[in-house]
Steps between C-alpha positions, in 0.01 A plus 500: 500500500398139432405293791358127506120475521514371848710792664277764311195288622691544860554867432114569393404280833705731761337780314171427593572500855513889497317622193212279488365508157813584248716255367869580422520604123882542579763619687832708433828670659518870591872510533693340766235468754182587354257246358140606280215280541258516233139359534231473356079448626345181511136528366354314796191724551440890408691793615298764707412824439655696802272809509158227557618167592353324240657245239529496098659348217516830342862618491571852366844486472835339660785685649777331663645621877877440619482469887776438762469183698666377801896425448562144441820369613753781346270589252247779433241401375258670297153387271315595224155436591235563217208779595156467318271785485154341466205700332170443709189744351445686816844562564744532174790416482675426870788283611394169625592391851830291487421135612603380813 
């Protein structure tokens, strides 16, 4: 779906009202009133390692997450959300806490 750069630059802005952090890779229908959100992480600082708190730039591997959001207007919405597994030497491999 082809949209001018200003109403994708509109689209990405919304965005970032709710999921601080990802920008909108893009966007496509599920049927009649469904509508799949696909974003992606900005690589503003490091992801967290959720079992100790701390931060690193040492991803293990990416996975990516659909999740239901809130309905907008007739639609239901849902978004793929990328999940990084970070690898910190105490831990292993562990999910990193989702920004936000």
């Amino acid at each position: 779906m082809s949209q001018p750069d200003h109403r994708r630059a509109m689209d990405a802005s919304l965005l970032t009202l709710f999921w601080e952090d990802f920008e909108l890779v893009c966007y496509e229908s599920l049927g009649a009133n469904g509508l799949l959100i696909k974003l992606k992480l900005t690589a503003s600082h490091p992801p967290c390692c959720s079992r100790c708190g701390q931060s690193t730039w040492l991803i293990h591997d990416v996975s990516y997450r659909r999740v239901r959001e809130r309905d907008l207007f007739q639609y239901r919405v849902w978004l793929d959300i990328p999940v990084r597994r970070v690898r910190r030497p105490a831990c292993g491999p562990d999910e990193s806490v989702l920004p936000g």
